[in-house]
C-alpha positions in Angstrom: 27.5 -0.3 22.2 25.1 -3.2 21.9 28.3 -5.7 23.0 28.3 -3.2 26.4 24.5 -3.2 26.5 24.7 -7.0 26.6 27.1 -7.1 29.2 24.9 -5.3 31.6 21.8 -7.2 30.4 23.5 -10.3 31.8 25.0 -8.5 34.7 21.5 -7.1 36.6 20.1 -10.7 35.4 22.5 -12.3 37.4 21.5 -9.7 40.7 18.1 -10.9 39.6 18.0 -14.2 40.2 20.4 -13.2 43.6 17.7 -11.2 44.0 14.9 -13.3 44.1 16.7 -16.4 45.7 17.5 -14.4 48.4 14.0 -13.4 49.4 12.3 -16.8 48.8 14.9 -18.0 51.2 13.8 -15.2 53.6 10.6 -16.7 53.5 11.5 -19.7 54.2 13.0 -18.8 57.2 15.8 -19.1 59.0 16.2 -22.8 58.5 15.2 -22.6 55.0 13.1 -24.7 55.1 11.7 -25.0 50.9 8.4 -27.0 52.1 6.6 -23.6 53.3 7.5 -22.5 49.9 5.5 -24.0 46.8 8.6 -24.4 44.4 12.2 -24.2 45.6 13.9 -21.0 45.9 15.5 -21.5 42.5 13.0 -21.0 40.7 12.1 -17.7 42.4 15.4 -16.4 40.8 14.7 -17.9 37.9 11.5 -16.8 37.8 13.0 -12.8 38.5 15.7 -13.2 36.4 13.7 -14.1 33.3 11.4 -11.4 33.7 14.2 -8.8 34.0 16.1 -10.3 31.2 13.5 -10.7 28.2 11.6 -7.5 28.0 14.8 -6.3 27.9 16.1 -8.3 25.6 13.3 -8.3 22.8 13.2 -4.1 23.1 16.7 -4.3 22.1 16.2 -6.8 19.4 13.3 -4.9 18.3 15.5 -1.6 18.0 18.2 -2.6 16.2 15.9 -4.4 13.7 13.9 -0.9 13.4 17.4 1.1 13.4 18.4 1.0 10.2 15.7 2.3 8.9 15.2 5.2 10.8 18.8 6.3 10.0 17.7 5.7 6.5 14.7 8.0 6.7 17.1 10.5 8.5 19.9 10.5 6.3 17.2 11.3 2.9 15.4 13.8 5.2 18.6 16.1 5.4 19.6 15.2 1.4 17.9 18.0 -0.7 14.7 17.1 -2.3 16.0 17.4 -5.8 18.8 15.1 -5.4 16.7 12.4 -3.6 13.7 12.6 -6.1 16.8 11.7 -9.0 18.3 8.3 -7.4 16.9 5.1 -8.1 17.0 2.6 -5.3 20.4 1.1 -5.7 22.0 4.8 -5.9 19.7 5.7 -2.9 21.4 2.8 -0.8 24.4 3.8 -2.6 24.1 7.1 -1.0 23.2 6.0 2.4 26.3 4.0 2.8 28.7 6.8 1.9 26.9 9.3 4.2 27.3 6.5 7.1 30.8 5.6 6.3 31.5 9.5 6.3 29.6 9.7 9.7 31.2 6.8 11.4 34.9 8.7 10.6 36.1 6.3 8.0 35.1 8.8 5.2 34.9 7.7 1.3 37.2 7.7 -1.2 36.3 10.7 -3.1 35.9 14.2 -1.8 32.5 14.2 -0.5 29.8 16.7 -1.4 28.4 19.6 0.9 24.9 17.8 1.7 26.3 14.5 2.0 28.7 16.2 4.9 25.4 18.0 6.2 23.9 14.6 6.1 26.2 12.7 7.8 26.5 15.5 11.1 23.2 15.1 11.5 23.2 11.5 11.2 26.1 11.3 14.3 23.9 13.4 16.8 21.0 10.8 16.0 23.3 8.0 16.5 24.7 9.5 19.7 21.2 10.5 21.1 19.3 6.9 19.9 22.5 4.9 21.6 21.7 6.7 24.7 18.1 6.2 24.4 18.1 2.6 23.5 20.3 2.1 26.6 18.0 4.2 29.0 15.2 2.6 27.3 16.2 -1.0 27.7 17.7 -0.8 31.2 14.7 0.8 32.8 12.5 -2.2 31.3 15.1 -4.6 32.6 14.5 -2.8 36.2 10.9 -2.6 35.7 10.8 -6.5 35.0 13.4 -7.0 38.0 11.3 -4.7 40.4 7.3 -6.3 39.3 8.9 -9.6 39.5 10.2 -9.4 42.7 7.0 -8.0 44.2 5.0 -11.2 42.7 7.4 -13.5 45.2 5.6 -14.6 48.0 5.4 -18.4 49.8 2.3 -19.6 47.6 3.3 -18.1 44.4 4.0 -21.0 41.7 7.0 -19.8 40.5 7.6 -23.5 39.1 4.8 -23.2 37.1 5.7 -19.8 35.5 9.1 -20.4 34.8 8.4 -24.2 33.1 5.9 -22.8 31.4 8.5 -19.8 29.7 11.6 -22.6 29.1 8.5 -24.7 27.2 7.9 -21.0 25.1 11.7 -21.1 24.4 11.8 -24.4 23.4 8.6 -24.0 21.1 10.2 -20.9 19.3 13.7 -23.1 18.7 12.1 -26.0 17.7 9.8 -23.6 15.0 12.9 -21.8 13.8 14.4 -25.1 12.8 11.0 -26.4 11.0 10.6 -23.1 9.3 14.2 -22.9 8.5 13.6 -26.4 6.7 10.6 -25.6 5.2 12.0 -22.4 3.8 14.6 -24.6 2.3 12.7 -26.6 0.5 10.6 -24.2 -0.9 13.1 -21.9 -1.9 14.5 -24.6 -4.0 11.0 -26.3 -5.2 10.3 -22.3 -6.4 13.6 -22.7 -8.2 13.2 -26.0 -9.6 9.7 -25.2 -11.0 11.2 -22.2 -12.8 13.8 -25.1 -14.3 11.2 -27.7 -15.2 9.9 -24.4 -17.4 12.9 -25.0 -19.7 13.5 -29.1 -19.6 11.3 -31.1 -19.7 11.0 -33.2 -16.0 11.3 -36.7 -17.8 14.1 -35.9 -19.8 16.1 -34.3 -16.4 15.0 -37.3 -14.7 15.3 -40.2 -16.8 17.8 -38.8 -19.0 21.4 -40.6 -19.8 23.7 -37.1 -21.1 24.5 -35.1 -19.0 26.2 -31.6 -21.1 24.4 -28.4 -20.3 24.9 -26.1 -23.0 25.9 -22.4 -21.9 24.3 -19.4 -23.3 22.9 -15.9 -23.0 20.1 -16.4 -24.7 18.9 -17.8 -21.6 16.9 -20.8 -23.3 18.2 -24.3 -22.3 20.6 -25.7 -24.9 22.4 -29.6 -24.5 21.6 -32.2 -22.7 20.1 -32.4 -18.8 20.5 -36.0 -18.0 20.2 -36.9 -13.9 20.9 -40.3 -14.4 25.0 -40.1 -15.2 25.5 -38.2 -11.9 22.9 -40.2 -9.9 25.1 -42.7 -11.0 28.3 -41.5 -10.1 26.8 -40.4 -6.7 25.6 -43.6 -5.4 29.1 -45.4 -7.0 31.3 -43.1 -4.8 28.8 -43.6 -1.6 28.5 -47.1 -2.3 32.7 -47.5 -2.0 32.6 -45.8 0.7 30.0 -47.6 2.6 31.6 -50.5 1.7 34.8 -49.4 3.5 33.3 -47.7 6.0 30.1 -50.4 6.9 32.7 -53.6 7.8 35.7 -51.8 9.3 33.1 -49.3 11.1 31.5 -52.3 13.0 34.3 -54.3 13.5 35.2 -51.2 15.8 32.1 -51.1 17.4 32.1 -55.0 17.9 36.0 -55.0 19.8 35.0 -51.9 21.7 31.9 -52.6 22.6 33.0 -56.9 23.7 36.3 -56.9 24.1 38.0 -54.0 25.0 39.1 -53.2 28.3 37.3 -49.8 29.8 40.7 -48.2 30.4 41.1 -48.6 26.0 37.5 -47.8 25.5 37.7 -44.7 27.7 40.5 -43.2 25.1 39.7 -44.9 21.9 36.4 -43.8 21.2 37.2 -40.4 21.6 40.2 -40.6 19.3 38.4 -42.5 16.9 35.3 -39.7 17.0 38.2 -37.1 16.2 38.0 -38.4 12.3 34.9 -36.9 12.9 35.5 -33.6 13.4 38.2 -32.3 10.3 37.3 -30.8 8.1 35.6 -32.2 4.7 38.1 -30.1 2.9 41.1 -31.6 5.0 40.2 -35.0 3.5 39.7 -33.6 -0.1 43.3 -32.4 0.1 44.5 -36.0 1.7 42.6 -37.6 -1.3 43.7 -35.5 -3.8 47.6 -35.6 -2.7 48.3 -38.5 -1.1 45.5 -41.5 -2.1 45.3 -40.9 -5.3 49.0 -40.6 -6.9 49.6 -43.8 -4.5 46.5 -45.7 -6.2 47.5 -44.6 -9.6 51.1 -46.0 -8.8 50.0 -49.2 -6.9 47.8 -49.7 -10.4 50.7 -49.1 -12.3 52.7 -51.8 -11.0 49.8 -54.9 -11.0 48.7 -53.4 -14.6 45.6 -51.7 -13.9 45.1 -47.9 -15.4 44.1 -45.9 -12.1 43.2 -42.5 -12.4 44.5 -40.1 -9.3 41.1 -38.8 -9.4 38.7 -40.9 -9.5 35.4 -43.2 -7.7 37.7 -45.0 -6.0 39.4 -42.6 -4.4 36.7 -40.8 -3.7 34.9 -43.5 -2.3 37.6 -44.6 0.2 38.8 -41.6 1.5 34.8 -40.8 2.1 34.7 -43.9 4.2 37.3 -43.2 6.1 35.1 -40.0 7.0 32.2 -41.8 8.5 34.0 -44.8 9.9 33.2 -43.0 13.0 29.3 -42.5 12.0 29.3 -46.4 11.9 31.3 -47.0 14.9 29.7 -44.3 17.6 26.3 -45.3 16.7 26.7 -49.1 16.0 28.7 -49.1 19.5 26.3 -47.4 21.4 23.2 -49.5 20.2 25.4 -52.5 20.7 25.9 -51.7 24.4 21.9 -51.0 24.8 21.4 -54.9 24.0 20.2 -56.5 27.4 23.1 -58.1 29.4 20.6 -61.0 30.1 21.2 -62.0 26.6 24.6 -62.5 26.5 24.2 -64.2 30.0 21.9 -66.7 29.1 23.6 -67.5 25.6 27.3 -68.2 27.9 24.8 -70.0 30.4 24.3 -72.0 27.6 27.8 -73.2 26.7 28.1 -70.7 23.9 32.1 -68.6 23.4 31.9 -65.1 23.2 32.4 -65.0 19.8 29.5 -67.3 19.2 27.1 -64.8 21.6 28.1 -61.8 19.7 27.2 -63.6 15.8 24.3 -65.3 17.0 22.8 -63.3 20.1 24.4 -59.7 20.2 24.5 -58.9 16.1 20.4 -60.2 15.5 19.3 -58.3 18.7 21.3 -54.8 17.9 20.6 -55.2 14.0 17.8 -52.6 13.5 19.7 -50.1 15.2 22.7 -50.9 13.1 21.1 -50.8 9.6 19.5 -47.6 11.1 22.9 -46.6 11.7 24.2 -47.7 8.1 21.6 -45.5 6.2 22.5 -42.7 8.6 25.8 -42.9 7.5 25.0 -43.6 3.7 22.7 -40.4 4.1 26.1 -38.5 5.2 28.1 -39.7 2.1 25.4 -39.2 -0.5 25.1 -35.3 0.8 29.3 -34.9 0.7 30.9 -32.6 -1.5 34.3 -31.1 -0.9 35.9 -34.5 -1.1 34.2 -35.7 -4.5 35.1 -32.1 -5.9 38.5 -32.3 -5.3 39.3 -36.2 -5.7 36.4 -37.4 -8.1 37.1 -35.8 -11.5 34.4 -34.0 -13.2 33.5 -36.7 -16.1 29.9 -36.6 -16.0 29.9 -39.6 -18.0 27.4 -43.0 -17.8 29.8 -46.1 -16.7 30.7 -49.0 -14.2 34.4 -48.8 -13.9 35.4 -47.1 -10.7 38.7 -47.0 -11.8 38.1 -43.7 -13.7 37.1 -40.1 -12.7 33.1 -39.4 -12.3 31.2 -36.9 -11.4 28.5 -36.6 -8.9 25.4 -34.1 -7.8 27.3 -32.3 -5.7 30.1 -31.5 -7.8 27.8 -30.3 -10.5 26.0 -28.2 -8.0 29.0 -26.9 -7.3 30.1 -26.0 -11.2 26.7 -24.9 -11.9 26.7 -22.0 -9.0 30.5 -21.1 -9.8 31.8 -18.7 -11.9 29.6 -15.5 -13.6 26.2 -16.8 -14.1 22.9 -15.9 -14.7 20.2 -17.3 -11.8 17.3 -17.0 -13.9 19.3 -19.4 -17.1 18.5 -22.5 -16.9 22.1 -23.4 -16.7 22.1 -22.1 -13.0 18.3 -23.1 -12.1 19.4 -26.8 -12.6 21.1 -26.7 -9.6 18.4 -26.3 -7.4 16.3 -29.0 -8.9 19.7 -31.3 -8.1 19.5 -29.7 -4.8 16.1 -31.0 -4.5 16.6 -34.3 -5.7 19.4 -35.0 -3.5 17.5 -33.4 -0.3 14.3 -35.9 -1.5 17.1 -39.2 -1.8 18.9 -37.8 1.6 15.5 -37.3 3.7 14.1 -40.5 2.7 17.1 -42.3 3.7 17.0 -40.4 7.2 13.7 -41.2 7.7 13.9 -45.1 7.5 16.8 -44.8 9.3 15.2 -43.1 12.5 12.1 -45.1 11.8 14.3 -48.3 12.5 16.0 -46.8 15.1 12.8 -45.8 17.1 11.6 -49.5 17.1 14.7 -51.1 18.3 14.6 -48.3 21.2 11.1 -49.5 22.1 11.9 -53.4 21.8 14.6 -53.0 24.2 14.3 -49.3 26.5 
């Protein structure tokens, strides 16, 4: 019903910006003419569309959030009083769902009782009658918006104004769900890592070198709750695949950017952007089947002991990943550099390959590192690759050669499986969460912070 509902919601807005575009034109006169008018007619249909459409719209949103509960209320209001005054809240809800499923003709499992078949007929009619009323309801106040709208049209009337002033409302509300998303984030995990910090001690999580939580059901925290081991393996994988991705990423940028005719660049970016796109999980499996047995057998035959899952492979598989992070953004900052540049430098008597090292690389090189750190930022936060490809060996060392773990796998082993949330063997996991959200935004923020002065040097 609601998919149907919607379907006519966008149907009478689109008579209702006909609507009102066809009467500012009428007031335009015959040879239109918009200067009589004081915005142009499309904004009178916008204008009339918008007020038909989100009355409408937040009555119906309103209604289905209120909808369940009503049904609620009239599913325990037909259930006798001695039976509702015995469940608890889970059995309650427990109840509710049966007496729906049995209204909506799926039915339960078991043979249902008399007053949860009592229940559930009077629970259809109110369905039936509150559909019908929620579509009378919200169609009249689309018409009522349509018809006051229309009436406000006339050759003065700043519909401009009005309708700017709603798309800036919009745009508020996204941009607040987005901050309060984030700050909801954080503080659901800050609440979370403050009930962890009530277990271990902060310096010994923080500064600690053993990482090997100890599980119990006694709830108290037993073993060791070391960050640094996995902080360590963290930046060890990002930092191999940085250095894979970082030169080969702007060696890309450089030829496309310099060298490359448009008829290549006009294809090759795009294919090379497509790395972007699969799937994390897609380059766990790669990693985990193809790079590593082929590093552990390439070690085998110089002499060198490679583990198929390990930092290395790891590492370079995640650079391949955000090869096109570097390339994208280094080519696009490398194209903003002022042709004058280059110009004067070849006026000069310098090749091309001297312009770019000497003229082209120091002018785009804030946007670049910018666009390093946003990339390092990207492999810090990864986690299906280093899960399947990394090992799990939460071990303190330096050779890259054998498997490590990193925060995001032990987020990932922390939450998995049958565990208690309020042990401190899963709250840990939201003060890792928190760490690596503190290491990730930082590394964002000097990134855009660079990025916004190079766009100012040269914009």
């Amino acid at each position: 019903m609601n998919l149907l509902l919607i379907g006519v919601l966008l149907a009478l807005i689109a008579v209702a910006y006909q609507i009102g575009l066809s009467k500012s034109r009428k007031l335009a006169g015959s040879g239109q003419n918009s200067a009589m008018l004081h915005s142009r007619p499309g904004y009178y249909g916008a204008l009339v569309a918008l007020w038909c459409g989100i009355p409408a719209f937040l009555i119906m949103l309103v209604w289905n959030m209120v909808e369940p509960n009503v049904l609620k209320h009239v599913v325990l209001n037909h259930v006798p009083a001695a039976v509702a005054g015995s469940l608890d809240p889970a059995s309650m809800s427990v109840l509710v769902d049966r007496v729906q499923s049995i209204a909506s003709g799926f039915g339960v499992s078991d043979q249902p009782l008399l007053y949860e078949l009592k229940a559930a007929e009077q629970l259809s009619k109110f369905q039936v009658t509150g559909s019908y009323a929620k579509v009378v309801v919200v169609i009249c106040a689309a018409l009522l918006g349509l018809t006051w709208a229309k009436q406000k049209i006339s050759a003065q009337y700043r519909a401009r104004n009005h309708v700017e002033k709603i798309m800036n409302l919009g745009l508020a509300l996204c941009s607040g769900v987005a901050i309060l998303t984030t700050i909801g984030i954080v503080m659901s995990m800050f609440s979370e890592a403050m009930r962890f910090f009530h277990f271990v001690n902060p310096a010994s999580f923080f500064f600690g070198t053993e990482w090997n939580p100890g599980f119990s059901t006694s709830g108290n925290a037993e073993g060791s709750y070391g960050l640094i081991p996995l902080l360590w393996g963290t930046l060890m994988v990002s930092g191999i695949a940085l250095l894979v991705a970082v030169p080969v990423g702007l060696m890309i940028a450089i030829y496309l950017a310099e060298y490359a005719k448009p008829s290549f660049r006009a294809w090759a970016k795009p294919a090379i952007e497509i790395l972007a796109g699969i799937p994390t999980i897609v380059y766990g499996v790669f990693a985990l089947m193809v790079i590593g047995p082929f590093a552990k057998q390439a070690g085998a035959y110089i002499g060198l002991d490679i583990n198929a899952t390990s930092a290395l492979t790891a590492g370079f598989v995640m650079g391949i990943m955000i090869i096109p992070f570097v390339s994208s953004l280094s080519d696009d900052i490398i194209t903003q550099v002022p042709r004058s540049l280059r110009d004067g430098s070849l006026g000069l008597g310098a090749t091309q390959s001297e312009t770019i090292r000497q003229v082209v690389i120091p002018a785009a090189l804030p946007g670049i590192i910018g666009a390093f750190l946003l990339a390092a930022s990207r492999a810090i936060g990864e986690t299906m690759i280093v899960v399947l490809a990394a090992g799990n060996s939460p071990l303190l060392h330096i050779n890259p050669l054998e498997a490590i773990s990193t925060v995001t796998i032990t987020i990932v082993n922390q939450l998995t499986g049958d565990t208690d949330f309020a042990s401190p063997q899963a709250l840990v996991a939201f003060a890792l969460g928190l760490t690596l959200f503190v290491i990730t935004l930082g590394l964002n923020i000097v990134a855009l912070v660079i990025v916004r002065k190079y766009r100012e040097q040269y914009d």
